[in-house]
N, C-alpha and C positions, 0 to 999 in steps of 0.2 A: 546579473551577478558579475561582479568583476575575477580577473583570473585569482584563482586562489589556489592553483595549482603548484605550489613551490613545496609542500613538505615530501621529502622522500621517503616518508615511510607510508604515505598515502598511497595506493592505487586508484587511480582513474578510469571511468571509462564513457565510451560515448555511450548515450541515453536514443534508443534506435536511430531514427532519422530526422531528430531535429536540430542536429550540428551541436547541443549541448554538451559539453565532458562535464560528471558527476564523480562523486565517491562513492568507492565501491562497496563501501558500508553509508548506511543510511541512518537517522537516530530516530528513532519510534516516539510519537509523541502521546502514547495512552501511558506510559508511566511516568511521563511528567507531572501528573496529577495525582497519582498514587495516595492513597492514607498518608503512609510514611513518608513521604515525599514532600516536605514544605519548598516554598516557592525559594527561599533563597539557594537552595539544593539542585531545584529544575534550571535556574539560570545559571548557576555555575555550571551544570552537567553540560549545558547547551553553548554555551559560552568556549569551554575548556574542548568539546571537541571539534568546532569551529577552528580555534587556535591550532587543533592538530592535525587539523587537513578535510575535519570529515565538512562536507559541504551539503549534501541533501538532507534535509527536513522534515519528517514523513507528520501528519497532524489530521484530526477530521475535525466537521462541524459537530460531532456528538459527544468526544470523546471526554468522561467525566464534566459533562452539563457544560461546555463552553472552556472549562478554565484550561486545558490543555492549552487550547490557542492563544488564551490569556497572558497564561506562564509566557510560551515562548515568545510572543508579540513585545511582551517585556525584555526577557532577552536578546531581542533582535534589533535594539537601540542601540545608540552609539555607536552605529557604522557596521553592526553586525549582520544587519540586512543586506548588503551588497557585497557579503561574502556566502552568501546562500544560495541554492536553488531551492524555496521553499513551494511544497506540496502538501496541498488539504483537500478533502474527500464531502463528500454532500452527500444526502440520504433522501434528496426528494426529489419523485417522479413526478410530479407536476409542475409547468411551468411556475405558477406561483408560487410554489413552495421552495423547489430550487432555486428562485431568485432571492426568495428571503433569503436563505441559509446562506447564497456565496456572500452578499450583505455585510450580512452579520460576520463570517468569516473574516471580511478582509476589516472589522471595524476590532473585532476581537484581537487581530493580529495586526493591527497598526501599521496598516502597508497601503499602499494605492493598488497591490495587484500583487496575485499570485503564481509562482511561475505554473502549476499544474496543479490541476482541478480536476479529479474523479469520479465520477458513480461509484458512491461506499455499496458494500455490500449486495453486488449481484448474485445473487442467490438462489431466483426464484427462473422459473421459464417463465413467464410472464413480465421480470420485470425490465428485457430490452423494446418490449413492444411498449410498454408504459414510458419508458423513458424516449421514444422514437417517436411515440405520438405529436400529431399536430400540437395539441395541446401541452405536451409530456417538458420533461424537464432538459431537451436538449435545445429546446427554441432556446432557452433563456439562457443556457451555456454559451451560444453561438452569440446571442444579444452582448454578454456580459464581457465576452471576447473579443469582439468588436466595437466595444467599450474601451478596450486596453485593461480591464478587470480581470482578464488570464491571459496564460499565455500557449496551455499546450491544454489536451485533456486527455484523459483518458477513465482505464472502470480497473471495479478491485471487486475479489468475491475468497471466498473459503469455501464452499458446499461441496460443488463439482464440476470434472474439468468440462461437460457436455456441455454446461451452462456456459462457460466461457467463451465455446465454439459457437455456443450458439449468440450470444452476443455479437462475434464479429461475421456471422450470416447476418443478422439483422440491418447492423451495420452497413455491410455493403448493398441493401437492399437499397438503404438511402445515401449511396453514394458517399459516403463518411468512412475515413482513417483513420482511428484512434494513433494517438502519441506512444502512449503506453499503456500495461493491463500486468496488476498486481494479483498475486496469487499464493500461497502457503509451497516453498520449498523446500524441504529438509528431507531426513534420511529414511525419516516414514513413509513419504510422499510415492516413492520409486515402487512400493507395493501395495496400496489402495488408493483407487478414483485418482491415479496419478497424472496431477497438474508437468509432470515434468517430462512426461513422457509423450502429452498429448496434446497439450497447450505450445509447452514453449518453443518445442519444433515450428510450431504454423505461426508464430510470431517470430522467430530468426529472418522466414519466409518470406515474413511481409515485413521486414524490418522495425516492427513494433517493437520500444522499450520496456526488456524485460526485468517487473519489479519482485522481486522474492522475498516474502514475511514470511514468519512462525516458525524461524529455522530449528529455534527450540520446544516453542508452542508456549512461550509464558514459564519454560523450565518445566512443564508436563513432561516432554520428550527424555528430557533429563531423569526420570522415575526410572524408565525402562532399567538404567543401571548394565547401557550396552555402549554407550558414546559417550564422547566427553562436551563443554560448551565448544570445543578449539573446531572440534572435529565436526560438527555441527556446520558451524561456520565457515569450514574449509571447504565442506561438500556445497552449500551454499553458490561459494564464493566460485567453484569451477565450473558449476552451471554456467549457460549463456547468457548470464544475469548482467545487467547494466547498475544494481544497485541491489544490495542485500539491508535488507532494514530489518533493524534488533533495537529491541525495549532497552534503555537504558535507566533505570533507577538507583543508583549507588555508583559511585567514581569506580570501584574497584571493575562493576563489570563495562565501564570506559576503557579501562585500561586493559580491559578483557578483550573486549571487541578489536581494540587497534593492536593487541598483538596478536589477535587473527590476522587481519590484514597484512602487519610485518613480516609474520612466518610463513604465509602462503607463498606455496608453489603449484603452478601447474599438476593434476593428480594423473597419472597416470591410466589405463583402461581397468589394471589391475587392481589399483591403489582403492579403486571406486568399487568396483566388486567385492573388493574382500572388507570396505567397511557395511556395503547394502548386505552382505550375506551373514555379519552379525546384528543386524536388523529386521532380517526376514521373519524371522518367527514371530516376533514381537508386534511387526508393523503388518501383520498379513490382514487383518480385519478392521484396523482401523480404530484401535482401541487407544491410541496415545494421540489420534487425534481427532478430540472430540468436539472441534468447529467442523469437521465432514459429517459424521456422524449423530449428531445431535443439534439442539437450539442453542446452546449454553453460550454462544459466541455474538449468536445472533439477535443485536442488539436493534434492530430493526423491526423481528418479530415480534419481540417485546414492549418494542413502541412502534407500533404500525402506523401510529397519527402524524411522524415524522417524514413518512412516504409519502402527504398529501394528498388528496381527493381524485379518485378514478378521472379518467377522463370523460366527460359530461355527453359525450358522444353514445358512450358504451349506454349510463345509467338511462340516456332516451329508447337505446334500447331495449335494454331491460323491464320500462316500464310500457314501450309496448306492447312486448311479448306477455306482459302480466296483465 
């Protein structure tokens, strides 16, 4: 990524400890695809906030059947690729299956290499032992890496914050640092299965780059009818977050996002309580966010074929135990 740090209404930050500075707003690549969302709409969205300072690129290999990556691989022509730090996410525990998908990734998005590559959707307790295995989907992370095919890596989940811990227990079993570890932060978060109170302490810790989604949850959180998008964003943004990533589908809420960013200040101990304390009632059970609480999100569950084939280890045992 070349410096693209010159707009002044951009905020910056370093991305934990891998000497990279990002923006502190990040563009969500699941509503580049959108129904309503035609392609020439995704590349301008992508394009225009580029031009206005935002630099990181949030994408998966699942997201709307490839074309997310499509759209933006499009957009990321004519020199807009070395004003990026682009990141896309992978859903297979298997060596072979994780090597397909990063593939396919960087062939969808028209690049020689992406700067970070995540385990989508951690979710399950089982699945940092799948993706650790000899066999599992980090051999070929590391392969692919040392390929020049990425550059950093890290894991993203919604379910819960235990699964996250437990992820970097696994982790350090096998001597491995994640880059970064993306998680749902918003003003719900503070009062059930809270990522922000549990998680992103033990990642300052260990200097891991902290990634915050679902600040709104898709505009769910918005229902509630107790916060505004700004103020979403704001609480977000004061976390110890290296990058806050929001869905962008229509210019207007571009221009949403960046006058988040422009109006932010530092919140106060205050400022923070007395917006969680108009939250508290609403967010106490988990009812406005229904990727903790439910499948609805979990787009993995629903295609379990995209997780790749147990590890061949396990099924020999299995079948000699039967």
């Amino acid at each position: 990524m070349t410096d693209n740090i010159s707009q002044p209404d951009m905020l910056y930050r370093e991305l934990g400890s891998t000497g990279e500075r990002v923006s502190a707003i990040g563009l969500g690549g699941w509503h580049l695809s959108l129904k309503h969302v035609d392609e020439q709409l995704a590349i301008q969205i992508v394009r225009t906030a580029i031009d206005r300072g935002i630099t990181f690129m949030d994408n998966c290999w699942d997201y709307n059947d490839g074309a997310s990556e499509i759209r933006m691989g499009k957009a990321l022509r004519d020199g807009y690729r070395d004003k990026v730090f682009l990141m896309t996410k992978i859903d297979g525990r298997s060596k072979q299956e994780a090597a397909k998908q990063i593939n396919e990734s960087l062939q969808r998005l028209q690049v020689d290499y992406i700067d970070l590559v995540q385990y989508h959707e951690v979710l399950r307790f089982e699945d940092p032992h799948r993706i650790f295995d000899q066999e599992g989907a980090h051999a070929a992370i590391l392969e692919a890496q040392a390929a020049g095919k990425l550059r950093y890596i890290g894991f993203t989940g919604h379910k819960d914050p235990a699964i996250h811990l437990h992820m970097l227990e696994v982790a350090d079993h096998y001597n491995f640092k994640f880059d970064t570890a993306q998680m749902p932060l918003n003003v719900m978060d503070a009062h059930y299965r809270s990522f922000a109170k549990l998680v992103v302490p033990e990642l300052v810790k260990r200097h891991i780059g902290v990634l915050g989604m679902k600040s709104m949850a898709n505009g769910i959180l918005l229902q509630s009818n107790t916060v505004t998008p700004i103020e979403c964003l704001h609480y977000a943004l004061n976390l110890p977050t290296s990058v806050v990533i929001t869905g962008i589908d229509r210019m207007e809420i571009l221009e949403q996002a960046l006058a988040a960013v422009r109006t932010f200040q530092p919140m106060t101990e205050q400022q923070v309580q007395a917006l969680l304390a108009k939250t508290a009632e609403v967010g106490a059970r988990g009812k406005f966010e229904p990727f903790k609480t439910s499948s609805i999100f979990d787009g993995t569950a629903q295609h379990p074929a995209w997780l790749g084939e147990e590890p061949q280890r396990l099924q020999q045992l299995m079948s000699a135990a039967g």
